[in-house]
C-alpha positions in Angstrom: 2.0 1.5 -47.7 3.1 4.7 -48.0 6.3 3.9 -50.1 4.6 1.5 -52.2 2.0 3.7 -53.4 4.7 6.3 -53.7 6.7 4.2 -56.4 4.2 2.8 -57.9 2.3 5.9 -58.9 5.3 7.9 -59.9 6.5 4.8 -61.5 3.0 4.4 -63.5 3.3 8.1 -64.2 6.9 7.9 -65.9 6.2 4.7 -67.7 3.5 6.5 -69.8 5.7 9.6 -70.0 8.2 7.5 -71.6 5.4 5.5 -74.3 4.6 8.6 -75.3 7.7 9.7 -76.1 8.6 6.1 -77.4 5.6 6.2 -79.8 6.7 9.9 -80.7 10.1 9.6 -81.3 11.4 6.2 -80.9 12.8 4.5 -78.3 16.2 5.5 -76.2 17.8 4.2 -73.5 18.2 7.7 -72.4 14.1 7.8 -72.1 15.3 5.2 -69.2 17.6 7.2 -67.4 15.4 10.7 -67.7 12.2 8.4 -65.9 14.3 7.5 -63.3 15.8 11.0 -62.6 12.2 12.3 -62.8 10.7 9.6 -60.7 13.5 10.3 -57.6 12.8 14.0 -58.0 9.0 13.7 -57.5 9.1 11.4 -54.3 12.0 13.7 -53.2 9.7 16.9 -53.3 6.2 15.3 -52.0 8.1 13.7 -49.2 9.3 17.4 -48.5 5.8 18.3 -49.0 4.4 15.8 -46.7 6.9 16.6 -43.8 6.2 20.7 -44.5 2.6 20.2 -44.0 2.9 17.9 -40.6 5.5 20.3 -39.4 3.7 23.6 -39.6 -0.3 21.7 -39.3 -1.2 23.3 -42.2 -4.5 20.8 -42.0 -5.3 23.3 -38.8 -5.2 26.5 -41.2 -8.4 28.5 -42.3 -9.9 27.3 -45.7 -8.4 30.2 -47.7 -4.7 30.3 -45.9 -4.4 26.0 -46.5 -5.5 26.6 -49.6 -3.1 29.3 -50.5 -0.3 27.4 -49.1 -0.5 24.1 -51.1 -1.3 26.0 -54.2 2.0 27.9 -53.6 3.8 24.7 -52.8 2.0 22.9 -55.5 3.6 25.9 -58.4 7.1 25.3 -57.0 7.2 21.3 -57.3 6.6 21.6 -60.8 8.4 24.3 -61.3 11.2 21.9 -59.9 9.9 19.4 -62.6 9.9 22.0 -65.4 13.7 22.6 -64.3 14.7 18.9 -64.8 12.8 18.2 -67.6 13.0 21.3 -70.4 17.0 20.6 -70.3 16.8 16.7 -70.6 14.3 17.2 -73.4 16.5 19.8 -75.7 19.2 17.6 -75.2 17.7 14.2 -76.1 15.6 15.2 -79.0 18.1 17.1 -80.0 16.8 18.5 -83.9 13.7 17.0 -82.9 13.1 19.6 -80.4 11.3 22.4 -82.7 9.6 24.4 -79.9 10.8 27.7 -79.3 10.8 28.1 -75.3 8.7 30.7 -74.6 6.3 31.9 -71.1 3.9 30.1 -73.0 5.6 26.9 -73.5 7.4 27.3 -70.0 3.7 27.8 -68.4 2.5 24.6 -70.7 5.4 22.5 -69.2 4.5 23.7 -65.7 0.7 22.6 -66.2 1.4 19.3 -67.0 3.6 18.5 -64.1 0.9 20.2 -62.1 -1.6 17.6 -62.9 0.0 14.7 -61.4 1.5 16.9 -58.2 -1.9 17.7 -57.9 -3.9 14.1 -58.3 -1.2 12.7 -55.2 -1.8 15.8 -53.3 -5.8 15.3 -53.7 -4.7 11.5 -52.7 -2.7 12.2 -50.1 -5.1 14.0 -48.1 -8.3 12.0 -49.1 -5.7 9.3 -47.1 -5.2 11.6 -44.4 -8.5 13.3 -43.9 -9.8 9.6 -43.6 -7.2 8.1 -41.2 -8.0 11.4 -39.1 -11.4 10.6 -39.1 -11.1 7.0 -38.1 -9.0 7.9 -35.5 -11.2 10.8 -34.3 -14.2 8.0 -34.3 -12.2 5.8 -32.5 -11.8 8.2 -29.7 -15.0 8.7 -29.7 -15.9 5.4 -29.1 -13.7 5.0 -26.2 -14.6 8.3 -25.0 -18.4 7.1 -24.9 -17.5 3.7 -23.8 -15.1 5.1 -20.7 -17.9 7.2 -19.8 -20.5 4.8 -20.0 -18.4 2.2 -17.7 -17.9 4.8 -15.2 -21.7 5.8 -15.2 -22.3 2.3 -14.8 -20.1 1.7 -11.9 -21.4 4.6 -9.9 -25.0 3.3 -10.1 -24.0 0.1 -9.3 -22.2 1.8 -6.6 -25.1 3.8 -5.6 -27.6 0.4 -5.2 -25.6 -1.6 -3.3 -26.1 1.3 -0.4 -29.6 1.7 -1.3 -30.4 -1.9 -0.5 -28.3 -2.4 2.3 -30.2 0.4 4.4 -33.3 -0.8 3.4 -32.5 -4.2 4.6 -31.1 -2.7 7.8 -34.2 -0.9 8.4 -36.2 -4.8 8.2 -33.9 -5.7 10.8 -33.6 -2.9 13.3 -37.7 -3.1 13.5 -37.4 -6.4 14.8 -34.3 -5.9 17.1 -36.4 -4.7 20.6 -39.5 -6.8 19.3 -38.2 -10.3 18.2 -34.2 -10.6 18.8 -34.7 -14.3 18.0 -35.8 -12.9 14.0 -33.4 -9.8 14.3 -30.7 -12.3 14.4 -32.0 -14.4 11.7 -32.7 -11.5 9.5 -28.9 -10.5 10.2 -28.1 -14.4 8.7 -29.8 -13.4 5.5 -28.2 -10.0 5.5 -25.2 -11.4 5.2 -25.6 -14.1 2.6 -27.2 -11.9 0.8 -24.3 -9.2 0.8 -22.2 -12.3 -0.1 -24.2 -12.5 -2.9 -24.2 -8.7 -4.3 -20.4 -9.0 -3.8 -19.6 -11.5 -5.9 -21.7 -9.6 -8.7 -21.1 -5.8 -8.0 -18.2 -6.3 -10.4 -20.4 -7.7 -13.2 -22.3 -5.8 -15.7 -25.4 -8.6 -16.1 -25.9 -11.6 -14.4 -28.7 -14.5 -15.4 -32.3 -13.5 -14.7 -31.4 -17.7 -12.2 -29.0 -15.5 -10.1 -31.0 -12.8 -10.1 -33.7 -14.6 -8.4 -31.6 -16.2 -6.1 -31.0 -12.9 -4.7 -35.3 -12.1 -4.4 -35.4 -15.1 -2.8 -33.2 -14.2 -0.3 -34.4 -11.0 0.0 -38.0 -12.1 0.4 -37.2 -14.2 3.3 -35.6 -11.7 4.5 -38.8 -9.6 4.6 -40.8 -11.7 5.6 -39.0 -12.3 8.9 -40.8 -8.5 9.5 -44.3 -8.8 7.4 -44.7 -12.4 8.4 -48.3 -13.6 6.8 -48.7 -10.1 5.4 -46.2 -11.1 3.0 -46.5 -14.1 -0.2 -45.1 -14.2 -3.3 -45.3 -16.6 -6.6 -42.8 -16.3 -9.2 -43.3 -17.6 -12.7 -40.4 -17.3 -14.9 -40.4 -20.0 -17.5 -36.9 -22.3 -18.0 -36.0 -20.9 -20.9 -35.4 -17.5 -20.2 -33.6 -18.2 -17.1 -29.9 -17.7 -18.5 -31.1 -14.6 -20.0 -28.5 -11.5 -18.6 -30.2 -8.7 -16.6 -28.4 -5.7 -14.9 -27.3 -6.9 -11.1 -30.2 -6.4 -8.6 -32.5 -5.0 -11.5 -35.5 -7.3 -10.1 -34.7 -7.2 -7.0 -35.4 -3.3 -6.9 -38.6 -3.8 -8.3 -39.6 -6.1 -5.8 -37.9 -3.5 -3.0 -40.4 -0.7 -4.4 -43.3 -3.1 -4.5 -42.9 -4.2 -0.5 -41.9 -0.5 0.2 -44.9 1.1 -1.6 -47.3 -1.7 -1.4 -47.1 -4.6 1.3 -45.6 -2.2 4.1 -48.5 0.2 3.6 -51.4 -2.7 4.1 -52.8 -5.1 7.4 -53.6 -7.4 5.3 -52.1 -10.4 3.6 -50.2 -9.3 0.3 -49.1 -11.0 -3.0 -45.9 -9.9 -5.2 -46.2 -11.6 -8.3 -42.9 -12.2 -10.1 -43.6 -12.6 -14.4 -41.6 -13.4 -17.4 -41.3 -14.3 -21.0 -39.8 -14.2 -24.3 -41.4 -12.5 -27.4 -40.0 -11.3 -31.0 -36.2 -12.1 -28.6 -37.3 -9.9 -25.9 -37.4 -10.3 -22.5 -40.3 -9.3 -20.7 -40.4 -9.0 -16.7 -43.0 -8.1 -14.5 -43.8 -7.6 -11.0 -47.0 -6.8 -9.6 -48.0 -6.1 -6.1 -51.2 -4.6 -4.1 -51.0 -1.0 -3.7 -51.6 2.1 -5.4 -49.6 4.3 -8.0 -47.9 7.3 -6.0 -49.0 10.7 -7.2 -46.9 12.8 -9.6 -44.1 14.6 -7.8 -44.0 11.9 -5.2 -40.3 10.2 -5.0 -40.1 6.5 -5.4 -36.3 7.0 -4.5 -33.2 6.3 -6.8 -33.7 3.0 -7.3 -35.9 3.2 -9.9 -33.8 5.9 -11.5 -30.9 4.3 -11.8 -32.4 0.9 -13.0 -33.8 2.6 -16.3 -30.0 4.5 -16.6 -28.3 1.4 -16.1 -30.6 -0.3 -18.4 -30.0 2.8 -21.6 -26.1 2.1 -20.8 -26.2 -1.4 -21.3 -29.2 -1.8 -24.0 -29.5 1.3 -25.4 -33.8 2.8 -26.7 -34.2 -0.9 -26.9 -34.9 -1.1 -23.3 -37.1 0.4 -20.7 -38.9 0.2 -17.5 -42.6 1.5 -16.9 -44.5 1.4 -14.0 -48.3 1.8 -13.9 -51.7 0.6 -12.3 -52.8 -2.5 -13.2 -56.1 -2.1 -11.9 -57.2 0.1 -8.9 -55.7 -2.4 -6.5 -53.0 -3.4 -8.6 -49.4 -1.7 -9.1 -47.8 -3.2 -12.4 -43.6 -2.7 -12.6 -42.9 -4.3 -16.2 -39.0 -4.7 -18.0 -38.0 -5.2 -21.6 -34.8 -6.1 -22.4 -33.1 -7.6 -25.6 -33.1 -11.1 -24.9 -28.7 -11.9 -24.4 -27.7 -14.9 -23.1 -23.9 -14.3 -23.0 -22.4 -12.2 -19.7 -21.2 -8.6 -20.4 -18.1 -8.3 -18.7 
């Protein structure tokens, strides 16, 4: 691209050179020869140009010293020019050349080649300043998405551990009182670490998997709670392929056993909620229980759910988690509504 816009702009320039001299003193073959001599001399010293300024990253200069630079370069190119072309004129025109050189006819001459050195400098680096910028953009991008990958695996990484020692806590209560449970809640320990294998190396899976996993997790529970835990989940058909963050729900419904059933006797329910509005996903979970006081912790799970959900989603995304009533503890997720797995 570079050579073709260098022809074809000197070319353009020297073919209305030579019309005007055509028009002014008739045609020559000579007007031929002198475009072509002018044309190779121009690429020849804006190539040298071009390689000066990459060489010695005059682009990395102060304003005023860049500035100077080019001006200087741009005064000896024509200067170049002017040195080509008074000669080829006084011999070509021959009688017809009536102007007396003089500084001010030298300085005319030097203005006028100026013009177009100066139109492919201004080009030149609109070109560059622009390539520079796409490529600095670009960077950017891969900056931000590198970093965003690696946030994203390191709260991934930091949930699997979170849930495995909460799980190991349901079991090791039942070890000395029920080895028979114990030993069953080791069976759905494993499958369910089976299952968070498969999809710690995913960044979503469908809200169907996702539940998969609560299930199993539930059971799991209520191995321990027993008829202190129920649950009902309604989460309509058509949202089911939706794509959530891995173990997104399933941290909810931690935090609502943690903070809710395992502080009652009695019998609790965890209600499991979704739907689709305006291509949003909305999730809900809602258990018994009471909101913990500012400056209580509700550990990192929470935390990292709402940073893994502004990696993946961006503002468009959200958790909050408020009283639904004064018996009532409402965890609610909107997400844009994506039915395609983000790899």
């Amino acid at each position: 691209m570079y050579w073709i816009l260098q022809l074809g702009g000197w070319f353009a320039w020297m073919l209305n050179e030579a019309v005007v001299y055509t028009n002014q003193y008739g045609w020559h073959w000579a007007w031929l020869y002198a475009s072509l001599a002018n044309i190779s001399l121009a690429i020849f010293l804006t190539h040298q140009y071009k390689n000066i300024i990459k060489v010695n990253s005059w682009q990395d200069l102060p304003l005023f010293s860049m500035l100077r630079n080019h001006f200087i370069i741009l005064c000896l190119m024509a200067a170049c020019l002017v040195g080509l072309n008074l000669p080829i004129d006084q011999y070509l025109l021959g009688e017809n050349f009536e102007v007396q050189l003089s500084p001010f006819i030298i300085t005319q001459y030097l203005f006028n080649f100026m013009k177009p050195l100066a139109i492919w400098m201004l080009i030149y680096f609109f070109f560059q300043y622009s390539k520079k910028q796409l490529a600095m953009e670009r960077e950017k991008n891969q900056l931000e998405r590198a970093i965003q990958e690696t946030e994203g695996k390191v709260l991934r990484a930091q949930m699997n551990p979170h849930f495995v020692f909460n799980a190991l806590n349901s079991i090791r209560a039942l070890i000395t009182e029920d080895p028979a449970k114990a030993k069953k809640g080791i069976n759905q320990l494993s499958k369910l670490l089976r299952s968070s294998l498969l999809t710690e190396r995913k960044k979503t899976i469908s809200i169907a998997e996702e539940l998969d996993t609560i299930l199993d997790y539930l059971n799991l529970e209520k191995i321990r709670y027993e008829e202190r835990l129920a649950w009902k989940i309604e989460v309509p058909k058509e949202i089911s392929q939706a794509q959530i963050p891995p173990m997104l729900l399933q941290t909810l419904v931690e935090n609502a056993i943690k903070h809710g059933i395992a502080h009652s006797s009695k019998e609790g329910l965890i209600q499991i909620k979704g739907e689709i509005a305006s291509e949003m996903i909305h999730l809900q979970v809602i258990n018994p229980g009471h909101l913990k006081t500012k400056g209580e912790s509700t550990g990192i799970g929470l935390l990292n759910s709402q940073n893994r959900l502004q990696l993946l989603f961006g503002e468009t995304a959200h958790i909050d988690l408020k009283p639904l009533d004064k018996n009532h503890v409402l965890a609610s997720v909107t997400i844009p509504y994506i039915s395609e797995t983000l790899a």
